[in-house]
C-alpha positions, 0 to 999 in steps of 0.5 A: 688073344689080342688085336693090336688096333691102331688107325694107321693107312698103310700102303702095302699089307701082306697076308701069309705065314709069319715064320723064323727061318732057322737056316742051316749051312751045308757042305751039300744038301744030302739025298736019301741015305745020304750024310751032309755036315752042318758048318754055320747056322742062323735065326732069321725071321721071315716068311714070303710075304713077310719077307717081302713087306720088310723089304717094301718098309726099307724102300720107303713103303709104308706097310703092315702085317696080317699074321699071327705069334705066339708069345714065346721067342721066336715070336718076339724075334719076328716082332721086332724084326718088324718093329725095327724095319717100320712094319707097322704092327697095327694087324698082328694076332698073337696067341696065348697057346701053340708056338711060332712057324718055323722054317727049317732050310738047309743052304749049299755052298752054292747057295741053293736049298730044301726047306722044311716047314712046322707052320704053329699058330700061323693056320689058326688066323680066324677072319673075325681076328682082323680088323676090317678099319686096318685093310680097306685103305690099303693100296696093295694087299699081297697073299702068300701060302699059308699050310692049312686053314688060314687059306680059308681066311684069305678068301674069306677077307678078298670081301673085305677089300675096298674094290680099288685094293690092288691084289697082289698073290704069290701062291708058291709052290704049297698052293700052286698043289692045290691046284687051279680050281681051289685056287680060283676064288683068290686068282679071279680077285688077282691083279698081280700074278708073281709066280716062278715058272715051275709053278706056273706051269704045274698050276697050268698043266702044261709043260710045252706051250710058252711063257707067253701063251700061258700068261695070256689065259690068266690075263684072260680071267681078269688079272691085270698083270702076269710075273713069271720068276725064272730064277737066274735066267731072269723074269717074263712079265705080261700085261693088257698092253705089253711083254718083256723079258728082263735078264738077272743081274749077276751076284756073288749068290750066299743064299737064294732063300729069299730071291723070289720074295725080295723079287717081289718088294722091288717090283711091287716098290715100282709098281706104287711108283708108277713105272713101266713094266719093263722097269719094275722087272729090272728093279725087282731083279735088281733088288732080288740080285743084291739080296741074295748075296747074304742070308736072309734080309741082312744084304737087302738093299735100302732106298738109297741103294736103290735110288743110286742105280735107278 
């Protein structure tokens, strides 16, 4: 096993699974007992928080990554993925045994999907594997879900950040079961919240009260800011000061795959930025709405894109 370790300040890091999306697409994505029928397949490496540290890298961020790879191909897939889009590489763990996540999704005509995923190394991230020197300067840390103990690692490492780290968590829907007590050692270190409002309601229990309301009792535990991701409605957004609803730019929607993640590198872009609340919504979106017009990373929207509109 080895530790690549460089001193690099990166701005953003992200914590959460490494995984190659093996994305197939379908007619219609079958039920039970039901047949559908393949019609083009791809290989793209992701992963949520990956996606989203790629997608921060292209709008001029500095990043890196805390993940593991096996030494196989999808592995070596995933790391020159980050290699090419200027993911520093400084806090990757790469082991000797097992395979590689893997993501297997299944995409409509309509861009809509059912994913199923084989998580390999990415549970077996001990905290004695990451360099503490790498993480502390860091502005913004982003968690996403892992399926198994490594969730026990990112609590382990909320000690290790330097207390003026931003956190940022989005803990999709594989966390989000878990449900709010297991989750409170990470939620009471949140700064941002990113979560889709089905999730948001599950980790609530509670389907009738308000967006509002409800992000009003996670601002009350200490989390600075609230995002709810309503898919192609747009996005509710809350903090100390203010709220806003932000409508979704229309798109000739491919793949919504990675609509949430690259939701995510747009707002937290604008957050380093400085701008409102407001503004970030529209940037995330904006960045969600081109994203989704390819699959995976590949329409995924460059600085300048950004700068041209904004």
């Amino acid at each position: 096993m080895e530790i690549l370790d460089d001193d690099i300040n990166a701005e953003i890091i992200g914590f959460g699974a490494l995984n190659v999306d093996k994305l197939y697409s379908v007619a219609n994505i079958a039920g039970k007992d039901e047949e559908s029928f393949i019609t083009a397949e791809t290989d793209s490496p992701g992963g949520s928080a990956a996606n989203t540290i790629v997608g921060l890298s292209r709008l001029g961020c500095s990043t890196s990554f805390i993940g593991k790879i096996a030494e196989d191909d999808d592995g070596d897939l995933i790391e020159y993925n980050l290699a090419i889009n200027g993911v520093y590489a400084n806090n990757l763990i790469y082991s000797e045994t097992g395979s590689t996540g893997k993501c297997l999704g299944f995409v409509d005509d309509n861009g809509e999907r059912c994913l199923y995923i084989d998580p390999g190394v990415n549970d077996e991230i001990k905290i004695d594997e990451i360099n503490p020197l790498n993480i502390m300067r860091c502005k913004i840390m982003h968690y996403t879900s892992f399926v198994g103990d490594s969730f026990k690692t990112q609590i382990e490492l909320l000690e290790m950040l330097n207390e003026n780290t931003i956190l940022s968590f989005d803990p999709g829907m594989l966390y989000v079961q878990k449900g709010f007590d297991e989750l409170k050692p990470i939620l009471d270190r949140t700064d941002i919240l990113l979560i889709n409002e089905s999730e948001l309601r599950l980790l609530c229990n509670n389907d009738k009260d308000s967006l509002k309301d409800l992000a009003i009792g996670f601002l009350e535990l200490g989390i600075g800011t609230v995002v709810v991701k309503q898919g192609a409605k747009g996005v509710f957004a809350m903090d100390n000061s203010t709220d806003c609803f932000v409508e979704a730019y229309k798109s000739d929607v491919v793949d919504t795959t990675g609509a949430g993640d690259s939701f995510n590198s747009g707002f937290l872009y604008s957050f380093l930025k400085g701008y409102d609340l407001e503004k970030s919504c529209k940037i995330g979106n904006w960045v969600a709405s081109k994203s989704i017009e390819g699959f995976g990373m590949d329409k995924f929207p460059s600085a300048k894109d950004l700068e041209d509109v904004f």
